[in-house]
TORKE-286373 format. One record per residue (C-alpha): residue in three letters; x, y, z. Coordinates in steps of 0.02 Angstrom, whole numbers, plus 32768, in hexadecimal, padded with zeros to 4 digits. Example, Ala and Ser with C-alpha at 12.3 -4.5 7.8 and 13.67 -1.06 7.14 Angstrom:
<nodes>
ALA82677F1F8186 SER82AC7FCB8165 
</nodes>
This chain:
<nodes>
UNK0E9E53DD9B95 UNK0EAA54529B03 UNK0F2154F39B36 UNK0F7555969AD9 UNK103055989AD1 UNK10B756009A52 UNK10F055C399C0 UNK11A8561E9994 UNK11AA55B298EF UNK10FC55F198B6 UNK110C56979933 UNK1059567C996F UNK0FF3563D99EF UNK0F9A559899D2 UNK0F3655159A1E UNK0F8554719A53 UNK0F7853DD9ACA UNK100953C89B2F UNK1065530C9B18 UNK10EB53029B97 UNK115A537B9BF5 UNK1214536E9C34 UNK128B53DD9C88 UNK1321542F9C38 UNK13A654969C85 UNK134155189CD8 UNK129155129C87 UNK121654919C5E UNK11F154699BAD UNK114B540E9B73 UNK112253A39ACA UNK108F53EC9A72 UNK102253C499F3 UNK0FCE5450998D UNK0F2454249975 UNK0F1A54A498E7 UNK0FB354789880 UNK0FBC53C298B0 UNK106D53C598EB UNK10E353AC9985 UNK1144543C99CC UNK11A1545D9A76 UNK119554FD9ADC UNK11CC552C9B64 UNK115455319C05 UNK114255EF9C1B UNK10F155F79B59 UNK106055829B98 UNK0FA855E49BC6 UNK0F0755999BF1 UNK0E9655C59B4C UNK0DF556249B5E UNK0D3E55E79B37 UNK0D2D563C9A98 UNK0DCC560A9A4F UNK0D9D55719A6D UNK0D0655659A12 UNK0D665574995B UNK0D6054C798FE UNK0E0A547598EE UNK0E5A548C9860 UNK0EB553F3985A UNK0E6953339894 UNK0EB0529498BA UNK0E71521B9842 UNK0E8A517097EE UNK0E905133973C UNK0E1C50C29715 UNK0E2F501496D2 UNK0ED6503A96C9 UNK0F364F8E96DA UNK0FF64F8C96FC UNK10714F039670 UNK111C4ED39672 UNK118D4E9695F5 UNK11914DC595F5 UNK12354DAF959A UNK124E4CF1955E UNK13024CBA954C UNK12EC4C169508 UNK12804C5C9479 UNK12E24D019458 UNK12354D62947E UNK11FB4DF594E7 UNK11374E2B94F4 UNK10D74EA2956D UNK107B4E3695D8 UNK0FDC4E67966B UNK10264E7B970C UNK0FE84E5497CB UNK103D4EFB9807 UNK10954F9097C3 UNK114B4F6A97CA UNK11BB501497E0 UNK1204501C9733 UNK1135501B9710 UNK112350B2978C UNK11A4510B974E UNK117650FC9697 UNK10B9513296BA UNK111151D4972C UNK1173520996A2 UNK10DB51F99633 UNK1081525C9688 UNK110152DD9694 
</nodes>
């Protein structure tokens, strides 16, 4: 469920689907994702509202997607012949991940 909740970093409201909430000290906090500005931020429970119709009818600005065809590699280093090549991999191995993050950065 899509809600409204207060962004002090961007000092706005925005739209965002809640991802988990835990207790703190004396106030609840909840994980959000802003569906406009595809990013995670927490906020406290009491900046939270239940959006209204029309607000809701705006197109997201930002969309989960995938990249297509691409395939993830990995470096096959060879001791015995003193070689090193980028090879096809079966899965994305976290040096991989973090690579293509700071790419995209």
């Amino acid at each position: 469920q899509i809600c409204v909740v207060f962004s002090e970093e961007l000092k706005c409201w925005c739209r965002a689907v809640i991802k988990s909430i835990m207790y703190c000290t004396d106030h609840y906090q909840t994980e959000c994702f802003l569906v406009d500005y595809a990013k995670y931020i927490f906020v406290k429970s009491k900046d939270i509202r239940i959006a209204l119709e029309a607000f809701m009818q705006i197109p997201y600005r930002a969309k989960k997607c995938r990249l297509y065809r691409t395939k993830p590699v990995t470096l096959r280093i060879d001791f015995c012949e003193d070689t090193a090549k980028i090879v096809p991999a079966k899965r994305w191995d976290s040096a991989a991940t973090r690579y293509f993050q700071n790419l995209l950065k």
